[in-house]
C-alpha atoms as a printed R data frame, in Angstrom:
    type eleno elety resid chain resno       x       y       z
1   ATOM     1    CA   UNK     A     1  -7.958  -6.066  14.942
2   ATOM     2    CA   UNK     A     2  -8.905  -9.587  14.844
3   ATOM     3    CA   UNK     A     3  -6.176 -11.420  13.101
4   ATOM     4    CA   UNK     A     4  -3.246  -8.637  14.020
5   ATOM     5    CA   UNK     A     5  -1.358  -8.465  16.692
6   ATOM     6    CA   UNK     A     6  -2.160  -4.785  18.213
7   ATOM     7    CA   UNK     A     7   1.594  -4.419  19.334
8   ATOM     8    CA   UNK     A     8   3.146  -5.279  16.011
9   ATOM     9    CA   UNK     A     9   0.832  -2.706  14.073
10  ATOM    10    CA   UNK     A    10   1.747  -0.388  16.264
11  ATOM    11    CA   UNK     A    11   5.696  -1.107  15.423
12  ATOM    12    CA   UNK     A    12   4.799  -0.788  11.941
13  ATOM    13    CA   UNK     A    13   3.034   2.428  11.598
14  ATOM    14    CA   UNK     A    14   5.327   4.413  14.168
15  ATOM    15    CA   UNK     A    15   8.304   3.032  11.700
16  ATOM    16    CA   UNK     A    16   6.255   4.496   8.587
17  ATOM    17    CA   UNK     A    17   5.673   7.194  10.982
18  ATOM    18    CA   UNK     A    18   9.273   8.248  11.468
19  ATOM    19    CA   UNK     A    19   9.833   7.598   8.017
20  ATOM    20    CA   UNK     A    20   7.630  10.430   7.184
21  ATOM    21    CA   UNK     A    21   8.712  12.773   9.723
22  ATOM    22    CA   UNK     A    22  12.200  12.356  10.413
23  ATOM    23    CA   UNK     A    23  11.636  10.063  13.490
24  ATOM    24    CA   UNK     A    24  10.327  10.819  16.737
25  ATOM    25    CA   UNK     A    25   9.509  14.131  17.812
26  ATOM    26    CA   UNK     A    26   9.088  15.244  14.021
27  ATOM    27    CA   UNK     A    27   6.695  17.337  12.439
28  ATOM    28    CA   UNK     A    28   5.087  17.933   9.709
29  ATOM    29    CA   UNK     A    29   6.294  21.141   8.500
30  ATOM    30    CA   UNK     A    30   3.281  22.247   5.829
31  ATOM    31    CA   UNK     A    31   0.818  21.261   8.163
32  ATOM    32    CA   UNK     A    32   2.578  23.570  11.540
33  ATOM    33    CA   UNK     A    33   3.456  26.220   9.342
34  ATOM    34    CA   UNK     A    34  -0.476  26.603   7.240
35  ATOM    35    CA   UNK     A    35  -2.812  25.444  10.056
36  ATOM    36    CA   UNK     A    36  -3.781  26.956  13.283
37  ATOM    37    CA   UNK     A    37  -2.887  24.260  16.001
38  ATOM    38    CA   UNK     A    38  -6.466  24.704  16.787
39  ATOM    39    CA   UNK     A    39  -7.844  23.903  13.962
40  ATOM    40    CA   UNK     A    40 -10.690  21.027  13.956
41  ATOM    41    CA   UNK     A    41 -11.931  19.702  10.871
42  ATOM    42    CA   UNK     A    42 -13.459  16.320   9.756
43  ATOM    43    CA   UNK     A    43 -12.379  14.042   6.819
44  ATOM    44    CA   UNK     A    44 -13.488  11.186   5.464
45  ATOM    45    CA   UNK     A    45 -11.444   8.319   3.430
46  ATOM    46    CA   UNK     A    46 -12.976   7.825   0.051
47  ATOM    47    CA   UNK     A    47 -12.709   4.639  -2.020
48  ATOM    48    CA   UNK     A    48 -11.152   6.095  -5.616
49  ATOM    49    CA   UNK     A    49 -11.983   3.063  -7.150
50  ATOM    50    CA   UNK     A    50 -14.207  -0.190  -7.112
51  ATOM    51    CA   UNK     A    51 -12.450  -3.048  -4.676
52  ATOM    52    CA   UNK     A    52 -12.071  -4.783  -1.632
53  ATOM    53    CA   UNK     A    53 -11.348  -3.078   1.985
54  ATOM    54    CA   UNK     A    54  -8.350  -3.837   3.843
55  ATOM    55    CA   UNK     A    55  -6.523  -2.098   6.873
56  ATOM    56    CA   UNK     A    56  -9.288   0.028   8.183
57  ATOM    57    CA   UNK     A    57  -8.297  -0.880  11.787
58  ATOM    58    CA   UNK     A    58  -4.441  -0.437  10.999
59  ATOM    59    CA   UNK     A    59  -5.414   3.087   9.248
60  ATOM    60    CA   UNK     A    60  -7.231   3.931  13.105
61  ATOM    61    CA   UNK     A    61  -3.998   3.678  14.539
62  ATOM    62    CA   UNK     A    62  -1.877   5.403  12.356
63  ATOM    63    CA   UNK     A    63  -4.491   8.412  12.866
64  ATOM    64    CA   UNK     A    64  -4.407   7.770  16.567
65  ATOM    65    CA   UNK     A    65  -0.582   7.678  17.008
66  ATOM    66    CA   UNK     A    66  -0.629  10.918  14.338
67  ATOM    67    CA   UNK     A    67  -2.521  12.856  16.766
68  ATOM    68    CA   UNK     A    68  -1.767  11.672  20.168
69  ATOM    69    CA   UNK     A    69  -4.767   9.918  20.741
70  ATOM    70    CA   UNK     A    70  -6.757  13.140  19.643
71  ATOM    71    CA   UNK     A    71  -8.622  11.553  16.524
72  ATOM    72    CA   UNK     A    72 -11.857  10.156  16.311
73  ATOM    73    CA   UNK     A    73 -11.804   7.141  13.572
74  ATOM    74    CA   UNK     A    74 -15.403   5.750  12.974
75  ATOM    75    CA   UNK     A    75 -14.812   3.206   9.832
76  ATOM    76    CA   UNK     A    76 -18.018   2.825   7.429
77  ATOM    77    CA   UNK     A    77 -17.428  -0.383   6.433
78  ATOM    78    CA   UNK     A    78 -15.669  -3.389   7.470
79  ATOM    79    CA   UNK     A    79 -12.430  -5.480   5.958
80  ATOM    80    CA   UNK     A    80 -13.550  -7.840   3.226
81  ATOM    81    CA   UNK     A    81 -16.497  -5.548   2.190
82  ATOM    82    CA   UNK     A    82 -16.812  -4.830  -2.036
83  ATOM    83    CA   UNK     A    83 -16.754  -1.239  -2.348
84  ATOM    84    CA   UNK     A    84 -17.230   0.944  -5.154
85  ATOM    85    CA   UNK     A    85 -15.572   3.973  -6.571
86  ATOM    86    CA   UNK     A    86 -16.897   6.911  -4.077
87  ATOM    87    CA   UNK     A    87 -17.616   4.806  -1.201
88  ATOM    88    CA   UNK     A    88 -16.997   6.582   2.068
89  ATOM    89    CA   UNK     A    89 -15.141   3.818   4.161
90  ATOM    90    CA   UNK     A    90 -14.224   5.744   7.364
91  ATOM    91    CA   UNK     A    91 -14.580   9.532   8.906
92  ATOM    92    CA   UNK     A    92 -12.048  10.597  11.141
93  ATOM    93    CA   UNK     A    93 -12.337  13.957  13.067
94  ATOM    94    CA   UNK     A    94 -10.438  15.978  15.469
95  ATOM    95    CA   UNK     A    95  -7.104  18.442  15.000
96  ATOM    96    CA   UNK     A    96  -6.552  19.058  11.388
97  ATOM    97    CA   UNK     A    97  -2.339  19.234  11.632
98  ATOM    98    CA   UNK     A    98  -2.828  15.829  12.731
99  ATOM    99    CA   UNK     A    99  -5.351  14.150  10.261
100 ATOM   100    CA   UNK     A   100  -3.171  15.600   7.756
101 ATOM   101    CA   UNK     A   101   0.037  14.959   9.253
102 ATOM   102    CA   UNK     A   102  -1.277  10.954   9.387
103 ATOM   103    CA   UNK     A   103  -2.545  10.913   5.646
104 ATOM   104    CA   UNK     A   104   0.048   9.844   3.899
105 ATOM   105    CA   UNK     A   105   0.645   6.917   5.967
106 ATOM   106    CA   UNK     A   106  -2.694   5.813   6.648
107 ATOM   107    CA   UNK     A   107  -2.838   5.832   3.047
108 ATOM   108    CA   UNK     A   108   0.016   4.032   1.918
109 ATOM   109    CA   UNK     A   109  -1.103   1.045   4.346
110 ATOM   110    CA   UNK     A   110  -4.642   1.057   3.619
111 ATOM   111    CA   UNK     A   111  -4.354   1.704  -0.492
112 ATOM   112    CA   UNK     A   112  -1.699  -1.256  -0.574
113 ATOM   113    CA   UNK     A   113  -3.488  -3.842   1.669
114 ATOM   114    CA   UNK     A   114  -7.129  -3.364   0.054
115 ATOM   115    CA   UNK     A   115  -5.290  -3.867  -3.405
116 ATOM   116    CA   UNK     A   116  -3.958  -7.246  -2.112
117 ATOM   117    CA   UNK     A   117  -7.246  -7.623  -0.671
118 ATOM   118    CA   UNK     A   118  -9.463  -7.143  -4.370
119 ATOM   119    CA   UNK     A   119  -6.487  -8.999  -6.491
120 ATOM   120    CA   UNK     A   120  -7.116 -12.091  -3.853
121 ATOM   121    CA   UNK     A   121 -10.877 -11.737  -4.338
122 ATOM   122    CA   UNK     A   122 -10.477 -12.179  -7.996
123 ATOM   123    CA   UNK     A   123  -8.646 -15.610  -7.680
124 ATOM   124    CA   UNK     A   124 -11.075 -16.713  -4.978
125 ATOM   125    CA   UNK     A   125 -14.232 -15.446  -7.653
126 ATOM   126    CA   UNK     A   126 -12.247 -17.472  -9.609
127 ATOM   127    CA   UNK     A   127 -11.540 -20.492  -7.965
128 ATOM   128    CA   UNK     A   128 -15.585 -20.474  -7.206
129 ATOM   129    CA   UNK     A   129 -17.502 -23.952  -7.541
130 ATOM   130    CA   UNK     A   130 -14.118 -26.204  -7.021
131 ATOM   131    CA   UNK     A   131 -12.166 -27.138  -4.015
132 ATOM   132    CA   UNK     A   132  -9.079 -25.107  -4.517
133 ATOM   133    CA   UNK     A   133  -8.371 -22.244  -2.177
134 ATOM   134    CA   UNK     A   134  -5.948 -19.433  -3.276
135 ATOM   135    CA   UNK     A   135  -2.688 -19.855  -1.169
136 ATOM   136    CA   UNK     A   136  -0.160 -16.575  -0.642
137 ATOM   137    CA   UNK     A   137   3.598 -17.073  -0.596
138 ATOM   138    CA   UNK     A   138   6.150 -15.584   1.619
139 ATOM   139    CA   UNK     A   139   7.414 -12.935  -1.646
140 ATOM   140    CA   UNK     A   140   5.947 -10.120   0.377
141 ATOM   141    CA   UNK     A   141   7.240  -6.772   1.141
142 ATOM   142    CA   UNK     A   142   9.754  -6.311   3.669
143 ATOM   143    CA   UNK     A   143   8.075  -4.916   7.099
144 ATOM   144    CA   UNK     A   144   4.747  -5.174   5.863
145 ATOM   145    CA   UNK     A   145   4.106  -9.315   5.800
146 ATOM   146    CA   UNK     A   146   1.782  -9.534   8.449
147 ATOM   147    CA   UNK     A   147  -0.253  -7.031   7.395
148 ATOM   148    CA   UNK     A   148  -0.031  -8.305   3.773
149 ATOM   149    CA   UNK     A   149  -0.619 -12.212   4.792
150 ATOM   150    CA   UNK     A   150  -3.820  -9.998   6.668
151 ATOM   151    CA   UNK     A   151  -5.060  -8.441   3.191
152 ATOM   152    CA   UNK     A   152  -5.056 -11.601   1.720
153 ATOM   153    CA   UNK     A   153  -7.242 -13.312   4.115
154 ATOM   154    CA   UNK     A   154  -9.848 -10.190   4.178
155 ATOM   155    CA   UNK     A   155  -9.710 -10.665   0.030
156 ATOM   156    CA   UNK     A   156 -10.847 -14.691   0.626
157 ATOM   157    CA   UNK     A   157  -7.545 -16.426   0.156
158 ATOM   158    CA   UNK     A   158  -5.338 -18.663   2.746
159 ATOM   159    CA   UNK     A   159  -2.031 -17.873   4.266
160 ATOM   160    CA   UNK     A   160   0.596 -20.467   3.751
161 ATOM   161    CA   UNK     A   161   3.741 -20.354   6.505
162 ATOM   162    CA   UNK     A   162   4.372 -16.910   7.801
163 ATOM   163    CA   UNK     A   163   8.469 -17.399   7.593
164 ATOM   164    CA   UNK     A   164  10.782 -19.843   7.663
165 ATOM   165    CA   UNK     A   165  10.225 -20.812  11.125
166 ATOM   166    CA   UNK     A   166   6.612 -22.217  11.293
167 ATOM   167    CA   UNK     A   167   6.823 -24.392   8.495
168 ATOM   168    CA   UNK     A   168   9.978 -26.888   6.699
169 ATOM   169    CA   UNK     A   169   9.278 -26.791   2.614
170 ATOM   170    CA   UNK     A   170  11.516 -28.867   1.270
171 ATOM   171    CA   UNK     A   171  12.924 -27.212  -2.324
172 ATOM   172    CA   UNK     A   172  15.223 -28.214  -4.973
173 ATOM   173    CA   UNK     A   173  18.153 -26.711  -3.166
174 ATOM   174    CA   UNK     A   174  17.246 -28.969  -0.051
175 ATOM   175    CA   UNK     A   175  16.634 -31.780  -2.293
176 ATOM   176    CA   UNK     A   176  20.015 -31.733  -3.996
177 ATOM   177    CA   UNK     A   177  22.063 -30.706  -0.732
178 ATOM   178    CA   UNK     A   178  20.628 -33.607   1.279
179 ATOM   179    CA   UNK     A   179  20.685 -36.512  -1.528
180 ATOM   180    CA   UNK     A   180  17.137 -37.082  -2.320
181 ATOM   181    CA   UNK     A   181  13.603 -36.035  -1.688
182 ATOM   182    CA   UNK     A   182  13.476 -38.976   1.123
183 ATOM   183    CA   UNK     A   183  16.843 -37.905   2.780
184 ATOM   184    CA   UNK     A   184  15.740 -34.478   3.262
185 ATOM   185    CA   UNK     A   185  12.124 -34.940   4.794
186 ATOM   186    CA   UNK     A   186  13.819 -37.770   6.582
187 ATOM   187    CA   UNK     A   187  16.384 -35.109   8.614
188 ATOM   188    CA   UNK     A   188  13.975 -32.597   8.939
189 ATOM   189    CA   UNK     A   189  11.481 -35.051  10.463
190 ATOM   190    CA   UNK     A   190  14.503 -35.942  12.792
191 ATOM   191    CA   UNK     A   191  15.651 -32.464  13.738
192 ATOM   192    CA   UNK     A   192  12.391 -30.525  14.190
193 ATOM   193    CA   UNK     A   193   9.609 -33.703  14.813
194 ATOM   194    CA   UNK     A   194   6.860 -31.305  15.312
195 ATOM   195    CA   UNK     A   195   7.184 -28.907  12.828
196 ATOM   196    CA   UNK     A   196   4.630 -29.609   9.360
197 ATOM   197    CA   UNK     A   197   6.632 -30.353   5.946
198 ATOM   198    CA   UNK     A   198   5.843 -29.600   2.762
199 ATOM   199    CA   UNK     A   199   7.907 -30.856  -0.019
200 ATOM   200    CA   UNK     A   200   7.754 -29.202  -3.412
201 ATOM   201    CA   UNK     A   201   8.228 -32.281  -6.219
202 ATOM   202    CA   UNK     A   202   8.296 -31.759  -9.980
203 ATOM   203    CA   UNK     A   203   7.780 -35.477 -11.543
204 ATOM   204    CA   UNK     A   204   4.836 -38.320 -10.744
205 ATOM   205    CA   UNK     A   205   8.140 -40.450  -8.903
206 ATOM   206    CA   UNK     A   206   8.985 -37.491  -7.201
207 ATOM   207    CA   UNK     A   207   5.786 -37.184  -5.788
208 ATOM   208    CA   UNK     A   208   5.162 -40.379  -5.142
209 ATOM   209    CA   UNK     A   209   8.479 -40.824  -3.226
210 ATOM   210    CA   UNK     A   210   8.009 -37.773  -1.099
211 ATOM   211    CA   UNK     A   211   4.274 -39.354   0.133
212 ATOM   212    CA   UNK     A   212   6.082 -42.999   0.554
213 ATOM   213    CA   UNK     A   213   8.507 -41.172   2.711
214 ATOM   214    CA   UNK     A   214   5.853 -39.258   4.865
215 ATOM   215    CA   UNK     A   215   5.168 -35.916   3.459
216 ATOM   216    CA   UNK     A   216   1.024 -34.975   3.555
217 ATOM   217    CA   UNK     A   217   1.831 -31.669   1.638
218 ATOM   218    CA   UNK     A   218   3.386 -31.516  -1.695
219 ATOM   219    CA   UNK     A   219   3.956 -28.463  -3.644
220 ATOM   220    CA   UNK     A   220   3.498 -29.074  -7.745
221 ATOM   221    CA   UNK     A   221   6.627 -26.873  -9.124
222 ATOM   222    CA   UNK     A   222   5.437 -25.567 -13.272
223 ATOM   223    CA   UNK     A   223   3.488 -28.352 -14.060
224 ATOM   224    CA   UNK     A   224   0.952 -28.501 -16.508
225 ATOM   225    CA   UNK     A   225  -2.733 -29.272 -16.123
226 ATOM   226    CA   UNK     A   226  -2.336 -32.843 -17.658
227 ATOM   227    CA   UNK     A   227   0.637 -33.493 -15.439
228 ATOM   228    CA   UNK     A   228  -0.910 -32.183 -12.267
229 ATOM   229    CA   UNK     A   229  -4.465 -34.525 -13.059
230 ATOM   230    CA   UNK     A   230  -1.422 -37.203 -13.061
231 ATOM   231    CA   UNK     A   231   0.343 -36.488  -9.331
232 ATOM   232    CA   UNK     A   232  -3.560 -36.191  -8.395
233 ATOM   233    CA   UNK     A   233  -4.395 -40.148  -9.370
234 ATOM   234    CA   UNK     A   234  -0.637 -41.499  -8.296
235 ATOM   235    CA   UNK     A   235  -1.231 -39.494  -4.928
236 ATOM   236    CA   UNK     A   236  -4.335 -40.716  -3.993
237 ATOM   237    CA   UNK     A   237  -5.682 -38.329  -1.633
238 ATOM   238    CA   UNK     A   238  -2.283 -39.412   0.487
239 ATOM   239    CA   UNK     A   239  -0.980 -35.801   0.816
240 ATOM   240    CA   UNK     A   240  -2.749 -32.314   0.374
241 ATOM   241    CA   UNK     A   241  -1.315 -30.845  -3.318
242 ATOM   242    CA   UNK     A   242  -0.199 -27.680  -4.229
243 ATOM   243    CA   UNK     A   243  -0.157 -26.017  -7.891
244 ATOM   244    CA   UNK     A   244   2.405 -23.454  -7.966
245 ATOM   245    CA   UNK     A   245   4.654 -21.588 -10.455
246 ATOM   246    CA   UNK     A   246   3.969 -18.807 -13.188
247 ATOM   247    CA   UNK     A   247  -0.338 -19.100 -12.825
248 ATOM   248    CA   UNK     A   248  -2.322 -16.540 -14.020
249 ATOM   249    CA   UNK     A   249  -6.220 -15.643 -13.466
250 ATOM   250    CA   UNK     A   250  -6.729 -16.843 -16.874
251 ATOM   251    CA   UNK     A   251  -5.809 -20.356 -16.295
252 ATOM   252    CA   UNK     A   252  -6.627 -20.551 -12.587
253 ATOM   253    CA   UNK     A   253 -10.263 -22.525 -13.436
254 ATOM   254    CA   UNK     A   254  -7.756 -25.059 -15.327
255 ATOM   255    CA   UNK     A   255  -5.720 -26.173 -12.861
256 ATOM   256    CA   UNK     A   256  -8.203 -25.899 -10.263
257 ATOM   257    CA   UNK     A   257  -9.978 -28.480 -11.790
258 ATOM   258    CA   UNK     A   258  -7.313 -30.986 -12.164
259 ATOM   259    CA   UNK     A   259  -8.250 -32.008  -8.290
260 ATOM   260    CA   UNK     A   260  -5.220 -30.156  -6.613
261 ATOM   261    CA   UNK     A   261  -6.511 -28.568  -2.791
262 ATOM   262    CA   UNK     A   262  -4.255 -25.367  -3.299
263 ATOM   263    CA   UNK     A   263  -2.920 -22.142  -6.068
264 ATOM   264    CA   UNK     A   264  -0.027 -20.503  -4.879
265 ATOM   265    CA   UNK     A   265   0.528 -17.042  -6.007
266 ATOM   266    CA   UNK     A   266   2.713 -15.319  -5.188
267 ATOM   267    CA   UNK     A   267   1.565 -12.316  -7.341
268 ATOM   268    CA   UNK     A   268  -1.184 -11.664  -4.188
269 ATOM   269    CA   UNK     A   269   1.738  -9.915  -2.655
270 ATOM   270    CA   UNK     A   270   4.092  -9.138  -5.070
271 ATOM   271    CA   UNK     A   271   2.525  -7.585  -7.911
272 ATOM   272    CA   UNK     A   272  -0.536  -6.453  -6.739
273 ATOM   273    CA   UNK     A   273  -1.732  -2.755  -7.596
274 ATOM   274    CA   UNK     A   274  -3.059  -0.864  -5.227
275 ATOM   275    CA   UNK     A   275  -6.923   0.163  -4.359
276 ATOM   276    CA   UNK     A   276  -6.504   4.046  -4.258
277 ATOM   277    CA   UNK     A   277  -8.461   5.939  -1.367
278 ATOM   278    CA   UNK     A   278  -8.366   9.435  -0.958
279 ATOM   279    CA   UNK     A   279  -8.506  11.764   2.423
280 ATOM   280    CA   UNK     A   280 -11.253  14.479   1.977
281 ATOM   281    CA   UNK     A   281 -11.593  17.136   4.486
282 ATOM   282    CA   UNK     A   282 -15.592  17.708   4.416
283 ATOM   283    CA   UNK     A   283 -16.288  20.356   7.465
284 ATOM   284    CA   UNK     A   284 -14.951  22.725   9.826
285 ATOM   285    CA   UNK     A   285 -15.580  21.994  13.539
């Protein structure tokens, strides 16, 4: 799982796990109660719908922590592959109370992260021919960032700070609490001297003070194309620069091209729909 951390997928799925089976030792009642426990059959996972893969690898352990380590998962294609609707994307064989005791889970991962994964692609198709890169935000869903921040890489995007520890962005709330935009880079700078800053700014003097004062990363709060084409010339290359605030596919050529390196949506996380993928059982073995 290049990327992932095997450990903390693991955490994850046997927490969706227990959540579907009542915690450890559960069982999948339908499944033990309709299925001989020796049962083998094959499935496959079917793309339902035209999109971008994401989470094969974390779906292969759900299936393997589902059955003990009894399933076979052979994926078809590979994270940050286009698929369309009917595309077979992985076969998994072995015990069927397992396979189907695993579905729902494997599916609720996989279905969510490929439909980060194809709403990213869209901004990067988007963002195509300029030097903006689609940026994720930390509005992700509880449990689930990493493998969110994941689906957004495998859909062509870039992952801004993971949490609140890797990175100081210096908001309006900062701003106002410490006196200034200078004040508060100035005591984070003093308190944590190797940790990056980013400073979100809202005005041309804002943005110019934050660079004067050190910052090399400036987030552009709801500011309109014209506006942002002015932070770009004031700035002078001195900082990377962020759009962010309210964009929409529609506009995100617009404010590409006003020279700003970043788009930060938080909408790759928050609001995407799912890519729905189906479990088929195909034969009996």
């Amino acid at each position: 799982m290049v990327g992932l951390d095997p450990d903390g997928v693991a955490r994850i799925v046997a927490t969706a796990l227990d959540e579907d089976l009542g915690g450890p030792g559960g069982v999948d009642v339908t499944s033990v109660a309709t299925i001989p426990a020796d049962q083998v059959d094959v499935a496959d996972l079917v793309a339902r719908a035209n999109g971008v893969v994401a989470g094969l690898p974390v779906a292969a352990v759900v299936f393997d922590l589902a059955g003990g380590h009894s399933l076979r998962f052979e994926a078809r294609v590979h994270d940050g592959d286009r698929v369309t609707r009917g595309a077979i994307l992985a076969t998994i064989s072995g015990p069927t109370r397992a396979l189907l005791t695993g579905e729902r889970t494997a599916l609720n991962l996989l279905c969510r992260m490929s439909g980060v994964a194809t709403h990213t692609r869209a901004w990067a198709d988007a963002l195509a021919g300029t030097k903006a890169t689609v940026l994720d935000t930390r509005k992700t869903t509880p449990g689930l960032r990493v493998l969110e921040k994941y689906a957004v890489r495998a859909g062509g995007g870039t992952n801004k700070r993971m949490g609140l520890y890797d990175v100081a962005m210096v908001k309006d709330n900062h701003k106002l609490a410490a006196g200034g935009v200078a004040a508060a880079y100035r005591r984070v700078r003093e308190a944590f001297p190797d940790v990056s800053i980013q400073v979100e700014v809202t005005t041309v003097a804002e943005a110019v003070e934050a660079v004067d004062a050190g910052a090399s990363f400036l987030l552009c709060d709801n500011m309109s194309p014209q506006l942002l084409r002015e932070v770009v010339a004031a700035v002078g290359g001195r900082a990377e620069l962020e759009a962010t605030g309210g964009l929409t596919l529609d506009v995100a050529a617009e404010y590409a091209k006003t020279g700003v390196d970043y788009l930060s949506v938080g909408a790759l996380t928050h609001s995407s729909p799912i890519m729905d993928v189906a479990l088929d059982l195909t034969r009996r073995l």
